[in-house]
C-alpha positions in Angstrom: 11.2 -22.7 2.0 8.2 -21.0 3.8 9.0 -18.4 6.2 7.3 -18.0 9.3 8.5 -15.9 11.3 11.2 -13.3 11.8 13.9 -12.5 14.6 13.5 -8.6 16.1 16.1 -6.3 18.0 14.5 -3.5 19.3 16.4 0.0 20.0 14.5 1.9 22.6 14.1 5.7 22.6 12.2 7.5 25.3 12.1 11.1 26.0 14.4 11.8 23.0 17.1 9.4 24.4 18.2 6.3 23.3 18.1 3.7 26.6 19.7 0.5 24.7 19.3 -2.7 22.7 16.9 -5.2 23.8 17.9 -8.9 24.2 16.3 -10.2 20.6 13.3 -11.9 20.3 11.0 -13.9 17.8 7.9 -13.4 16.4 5.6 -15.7 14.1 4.6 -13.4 11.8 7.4 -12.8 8.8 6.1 -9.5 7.6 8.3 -6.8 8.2 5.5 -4.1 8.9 3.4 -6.2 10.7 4.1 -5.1 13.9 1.2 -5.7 16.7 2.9 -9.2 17.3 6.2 -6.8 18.0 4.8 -4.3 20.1 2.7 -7.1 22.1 6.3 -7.9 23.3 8.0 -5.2 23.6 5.1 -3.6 26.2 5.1 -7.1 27.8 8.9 -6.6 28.1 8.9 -2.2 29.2 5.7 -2.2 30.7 4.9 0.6 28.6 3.0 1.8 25.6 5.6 1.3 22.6 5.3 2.0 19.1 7.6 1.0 16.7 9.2 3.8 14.6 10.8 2.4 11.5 13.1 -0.4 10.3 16.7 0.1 10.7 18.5 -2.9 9.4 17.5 -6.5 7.9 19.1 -9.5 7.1 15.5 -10.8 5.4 14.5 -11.3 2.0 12.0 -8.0 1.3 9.5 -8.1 2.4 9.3 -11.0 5.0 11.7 -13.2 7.4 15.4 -12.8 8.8 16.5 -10.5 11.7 14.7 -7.7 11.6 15.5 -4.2 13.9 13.7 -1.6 14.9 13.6 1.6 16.2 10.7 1.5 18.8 9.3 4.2 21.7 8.4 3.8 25.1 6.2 6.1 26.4 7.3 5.7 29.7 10.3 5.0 31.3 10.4 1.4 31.6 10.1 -0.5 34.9 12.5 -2.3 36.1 15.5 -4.3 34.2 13.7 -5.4 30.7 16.6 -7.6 29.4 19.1 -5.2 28.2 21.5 -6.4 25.7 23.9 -3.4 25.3 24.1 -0.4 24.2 22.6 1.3 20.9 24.3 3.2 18.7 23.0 7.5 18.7 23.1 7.4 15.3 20.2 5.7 14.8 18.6 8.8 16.4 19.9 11.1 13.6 17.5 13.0 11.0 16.4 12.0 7.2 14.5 14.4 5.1 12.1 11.4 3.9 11.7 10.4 7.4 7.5 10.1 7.6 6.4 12.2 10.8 5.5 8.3 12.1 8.4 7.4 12.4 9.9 10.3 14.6 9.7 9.9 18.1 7.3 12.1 19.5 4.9 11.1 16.0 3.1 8.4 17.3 1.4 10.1 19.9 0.8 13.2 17.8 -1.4 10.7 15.3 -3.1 9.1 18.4 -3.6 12.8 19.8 -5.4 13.7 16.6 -7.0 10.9 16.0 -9.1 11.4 19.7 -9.6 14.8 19.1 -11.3 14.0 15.9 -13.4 11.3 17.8 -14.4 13.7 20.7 -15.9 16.1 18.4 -17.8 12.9 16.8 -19.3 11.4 20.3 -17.3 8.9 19.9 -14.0 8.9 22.1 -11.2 6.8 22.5 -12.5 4.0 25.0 -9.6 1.7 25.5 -5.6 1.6 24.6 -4.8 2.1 20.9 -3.1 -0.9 18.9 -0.6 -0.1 16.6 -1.4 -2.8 13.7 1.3 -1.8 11.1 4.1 0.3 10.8 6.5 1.2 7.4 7.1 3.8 4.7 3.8 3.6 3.3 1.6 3.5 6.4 1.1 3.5 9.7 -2.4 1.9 10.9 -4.1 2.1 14.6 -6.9 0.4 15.6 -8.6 2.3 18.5 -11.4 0.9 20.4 -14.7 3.2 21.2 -18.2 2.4 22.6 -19.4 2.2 19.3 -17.1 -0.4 17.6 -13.2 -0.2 16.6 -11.9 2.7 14.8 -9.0 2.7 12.1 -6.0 5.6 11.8 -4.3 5.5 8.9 -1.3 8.0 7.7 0.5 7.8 4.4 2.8 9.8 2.8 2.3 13.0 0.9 3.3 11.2 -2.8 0.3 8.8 -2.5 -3.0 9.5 -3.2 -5.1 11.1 -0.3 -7.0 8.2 1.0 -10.7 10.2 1.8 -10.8 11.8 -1.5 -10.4 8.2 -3.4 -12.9 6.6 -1.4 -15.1 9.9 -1.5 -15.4 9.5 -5.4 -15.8 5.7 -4.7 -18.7 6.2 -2.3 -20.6 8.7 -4.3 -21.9 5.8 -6.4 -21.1 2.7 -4.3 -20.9 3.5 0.1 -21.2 0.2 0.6 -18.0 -0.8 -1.7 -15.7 1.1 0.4 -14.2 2.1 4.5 -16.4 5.1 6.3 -14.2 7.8 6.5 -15.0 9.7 9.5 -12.2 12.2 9.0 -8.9 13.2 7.7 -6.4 15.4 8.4 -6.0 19.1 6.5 -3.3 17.3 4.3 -5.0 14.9 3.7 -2.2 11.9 5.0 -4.4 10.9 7.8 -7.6 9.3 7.7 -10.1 8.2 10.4 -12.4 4.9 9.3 -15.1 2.9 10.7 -14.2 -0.8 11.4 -15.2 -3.2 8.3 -16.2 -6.3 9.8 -15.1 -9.4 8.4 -12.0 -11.4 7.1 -9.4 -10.2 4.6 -10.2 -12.2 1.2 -6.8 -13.7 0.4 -8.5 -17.2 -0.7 -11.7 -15.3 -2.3 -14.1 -18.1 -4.1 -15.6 -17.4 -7.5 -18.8 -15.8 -5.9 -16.2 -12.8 -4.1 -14.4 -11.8 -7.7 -17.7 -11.8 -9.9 -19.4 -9.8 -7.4 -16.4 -7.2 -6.4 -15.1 -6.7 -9.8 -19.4 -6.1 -11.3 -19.9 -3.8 -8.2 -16.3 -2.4 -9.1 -16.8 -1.7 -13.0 -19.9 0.1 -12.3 -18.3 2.4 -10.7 -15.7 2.6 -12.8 -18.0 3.1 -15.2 -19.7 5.9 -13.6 -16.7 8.0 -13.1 -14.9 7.4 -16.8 -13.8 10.8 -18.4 -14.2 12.3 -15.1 -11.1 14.9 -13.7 -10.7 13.3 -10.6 -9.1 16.2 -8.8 -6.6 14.7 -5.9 -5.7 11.9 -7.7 -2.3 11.1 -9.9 -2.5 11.7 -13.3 -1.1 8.1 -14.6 -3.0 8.0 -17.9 -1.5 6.1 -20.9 -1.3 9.3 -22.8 1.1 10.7 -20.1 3.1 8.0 -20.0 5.7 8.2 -22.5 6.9 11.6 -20.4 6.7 9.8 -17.4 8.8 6.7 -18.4 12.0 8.9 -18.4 12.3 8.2 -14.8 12.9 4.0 -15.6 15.5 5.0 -18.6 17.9 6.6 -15.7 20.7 4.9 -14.4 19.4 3.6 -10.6 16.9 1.5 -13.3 17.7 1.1 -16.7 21.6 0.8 -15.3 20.8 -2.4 -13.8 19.3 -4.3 -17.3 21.6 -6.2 -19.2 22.5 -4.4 -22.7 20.0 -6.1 -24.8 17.1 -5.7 -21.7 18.4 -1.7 -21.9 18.0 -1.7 -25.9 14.1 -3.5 -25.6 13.3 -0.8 -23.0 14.4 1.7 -25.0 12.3 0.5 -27.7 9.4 0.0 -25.6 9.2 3.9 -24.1 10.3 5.2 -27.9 6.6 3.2 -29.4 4.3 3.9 -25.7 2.7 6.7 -28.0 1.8 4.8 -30.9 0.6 1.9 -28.1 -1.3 4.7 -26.3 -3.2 5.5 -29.7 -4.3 1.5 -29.8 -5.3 1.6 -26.8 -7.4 4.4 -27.3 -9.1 2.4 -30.0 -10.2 -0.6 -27.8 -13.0 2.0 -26.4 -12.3 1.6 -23.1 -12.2 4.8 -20.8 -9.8 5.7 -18.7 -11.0 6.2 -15.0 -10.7 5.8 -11.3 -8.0 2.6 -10.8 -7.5 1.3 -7.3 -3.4 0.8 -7.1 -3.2 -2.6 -5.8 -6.2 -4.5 -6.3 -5.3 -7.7 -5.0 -7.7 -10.0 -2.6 -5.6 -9.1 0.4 -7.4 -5.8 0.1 -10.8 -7.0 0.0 -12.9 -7.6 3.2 -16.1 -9.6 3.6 -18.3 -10.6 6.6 -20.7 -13.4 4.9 -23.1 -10.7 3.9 -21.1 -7.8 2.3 -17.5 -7.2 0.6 -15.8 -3.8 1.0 -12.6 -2.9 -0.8 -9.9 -1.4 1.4 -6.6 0.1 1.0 -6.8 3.4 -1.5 -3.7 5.3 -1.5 -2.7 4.1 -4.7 -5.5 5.2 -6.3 -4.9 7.2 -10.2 -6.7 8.1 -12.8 -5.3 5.2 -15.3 -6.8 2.7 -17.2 -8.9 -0.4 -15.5 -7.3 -3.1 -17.4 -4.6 -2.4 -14.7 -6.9 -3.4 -12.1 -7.8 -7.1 -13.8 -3.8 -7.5 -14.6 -3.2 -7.2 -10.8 -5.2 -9.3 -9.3 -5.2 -12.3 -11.7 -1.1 -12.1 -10.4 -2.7 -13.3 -6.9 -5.5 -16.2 -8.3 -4.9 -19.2 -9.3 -5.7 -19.6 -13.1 -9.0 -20.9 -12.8 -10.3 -17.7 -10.9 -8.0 -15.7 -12.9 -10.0 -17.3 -16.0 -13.5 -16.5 -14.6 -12.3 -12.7 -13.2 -11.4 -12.2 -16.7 -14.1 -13.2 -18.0 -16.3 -11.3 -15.3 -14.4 -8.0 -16.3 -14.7 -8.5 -19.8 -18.4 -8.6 -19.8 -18.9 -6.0 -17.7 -16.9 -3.7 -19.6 -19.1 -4.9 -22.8 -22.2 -4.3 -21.5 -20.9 -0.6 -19.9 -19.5 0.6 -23.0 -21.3 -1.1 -26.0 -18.7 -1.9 -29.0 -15.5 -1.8 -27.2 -12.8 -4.3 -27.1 -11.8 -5.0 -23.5 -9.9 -8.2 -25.0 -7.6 -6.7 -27.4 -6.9 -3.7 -24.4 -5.7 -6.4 -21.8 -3.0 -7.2 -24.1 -2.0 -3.7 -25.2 -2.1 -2.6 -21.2 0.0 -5.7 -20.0 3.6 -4.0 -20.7 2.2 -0.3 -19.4 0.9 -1.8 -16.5 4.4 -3.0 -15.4 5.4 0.4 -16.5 3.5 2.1 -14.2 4.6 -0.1 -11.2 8.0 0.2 -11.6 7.5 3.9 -12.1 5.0 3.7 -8.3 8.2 1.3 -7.2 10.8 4.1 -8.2 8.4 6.7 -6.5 8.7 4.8 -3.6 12.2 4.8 -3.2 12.7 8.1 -4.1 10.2 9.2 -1.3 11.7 7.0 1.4 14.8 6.8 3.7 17.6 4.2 2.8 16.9 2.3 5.8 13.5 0.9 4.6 14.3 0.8 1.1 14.8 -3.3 1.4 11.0 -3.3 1.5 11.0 -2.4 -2.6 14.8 -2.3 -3.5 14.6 -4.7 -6.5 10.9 -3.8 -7.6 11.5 -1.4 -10.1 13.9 -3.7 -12.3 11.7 -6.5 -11.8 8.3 -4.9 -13.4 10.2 -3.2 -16.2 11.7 -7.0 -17.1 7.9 -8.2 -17.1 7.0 -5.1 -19.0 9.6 -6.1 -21.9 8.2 -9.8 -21.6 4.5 -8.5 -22.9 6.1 -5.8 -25.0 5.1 -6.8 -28.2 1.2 -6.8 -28.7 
């Protein structure tokens, strides 16, 4: 059954202190992180700025739906009698060591704070009230208006890739495939980006994947056998070191004995599978981390390709294997087809075919392993966003395990 919506308790902090439980309220978007519907309400409701903090329980199925509550700030005292609906419980209030400065109280407004600093020194200040878009263990996103068009804040956390840097090495051959940056933060977590005009391309027609994934390869292309300081190191070569981390027991625990035994099998041969893949001729290079359609954006005119802090030095098969998960096999026949020609005609005498089928089982590898990393990196309260992810891509990666 299609969810649409999702049911939200708020606990409200301000000035350090928890003030209670708001009366629960719904929502028609189902996504957990999508929070500008929440926040729409909860200022209507406080008549305050509000950010939400972080996800403290769910009874939804990850990542979408159910009863959903959050830890939210008011910036202000609130006015008046919002609909209380008892008490909330101080715990909620205590410290996590993965607890991403976002989603502390006080950390909103230190991103806002930097962000119009960073745009002051530009020309371009903060014209209007910021709008917190999304908010969750990977990201928290702004849009702040300015005389000269919106303006995007995004912070991420320290174990993915630093956004600018991606997107720098993008932009050196392509600026027009790619966000402006305007900024980022000395850590590089933070990131300040000029609006892309447009519509993401969930639906994308045949036109949107030849032309993103020929702009894309070039690039690709361009950058193979590069460093790429910054960026993780997630080359098939390194992988059989890596894959240690989906043999422990909060993964490989969880297979059934003969699932365990195929893994096992699987890791023990990812050299000799690293050598073949070698051998197709394709390079290893620049590999956006989730290269689905959600995270492409088009006007009409021009398609830009958003969202890089996943971004690794790996192999760009992984890229084709991810989207065609999102099209429907007709596109997923022509993207092929698109990447497989353009890899011909970049590197003459390689055999892009025979390295799709080699990569399949390392490209679920590597997402369980970004899944694990995930978890690892995150508090227990928002771990219902990828709880069962790992498992599942290491049971597709023993599925294409046999090429």
């Amino acid at each position: 059954m299609e969810t649409t919506g999702r049911r939200v308790r708020a606990l409200v902090v301000h000035d350090g202190a928890l003030l209670g439980t708001l009366t629960p309220f719904e929502v028609r978007s189902a996504w957990w992180a999508d929070v500008e519907p929440v926040v729409a309400e909860l200022e209507r409701r406080l008549g305050t700025r509000t950010a939400v903090l972080r996800m403290v329980t769910t009874t939804g199925r990850s990542p979408a739906g159910g009863e959903v509550t959050y830890l939210v700030e008011a910036f202000d005292a609130p006015a008046g009698d919002p609909g209380w609906d008892g008490e909330a419980d101080p715990a909620v209030l205590a410290g996590h060591p993965h607890r991403m400065p976002w989603a502390r109280p006080g950390g909103p407004a230190r991103v806002l704070a930097w962000a119009a600093e960073e745009l002051r020194a530009l020309g371009r200040p903060v014209t209007g009230a910021p709008v917190q878009v999304r908010s969750w263990n990977l990201s928290c996103l702004y849009r702040l208006p300015t005389a000269a068009g919106p303006v995007w804040v995004k912070c991420t956390p320290p174990f993915l890739a630093p956004e600018a840097v991606a997107i720098g090495y993008v932009a050196a051959q392509a600026p027009d495939l790619v966000p402006e940056v305007l900024a980022a933060s000395a850590d590089g977590t933070c990131v300040l980006m000029a609006d892309v005009p447009g519509t993401d391309c969930w639906d994308p027609d045949a036109a949107t994947v030849r032309d993103v994934f020929e702009r894309y390869t070039a690039v690709q292309a361009a950058l193979a056998g590069q460093e790429l300081p910054g960026l993780p190191d997630h080359r098939t070569a390194t992988l059989a070191e890596r894959a240690e981390r989906v043999l422990a027991p909060d993964v490989a625990g969880l297979l059934h004995p003969g699932e365990r035994e195929a893994l096992d099998r699987l890791v023990a041969d990812l050299p000799r599978r690293a050598g073949a893949i070698a051998g197709t001729g394709l390079p290893e290079t620049l590999v956006h981390g989730d290269f689905h359609p959600g995270n492409w954006r088009s006007d009409g005119r021009g398609r830009v390709v958003v969202d890089w802090c996943e971004t690794s030095r790996s192999h760009p098969v992984r890229n084709l294997l991810r989207l065609t998960e999102w099209l429907a096999a007709p596109l997923a026949a022509l993207a092929t087809a698109t990447w497989v020609a353009a890899w011909r005609a970049a590197v003459p005498g390689c055999d892009p075919v025979r390295a799709v089928e080699l990569v399949r089982p390392v490209h679920h590898l590597e997402a369980a392993l970004t899944y694990r990393g995930f978890l690892d990196g995150i508090e227990p309260d928002e771990r219902p966003y990828h709880e069962s992810d790992p498992v599942d891509e290491v049971r597709l990666a023993l599925g294409r395990g046999q090429a």
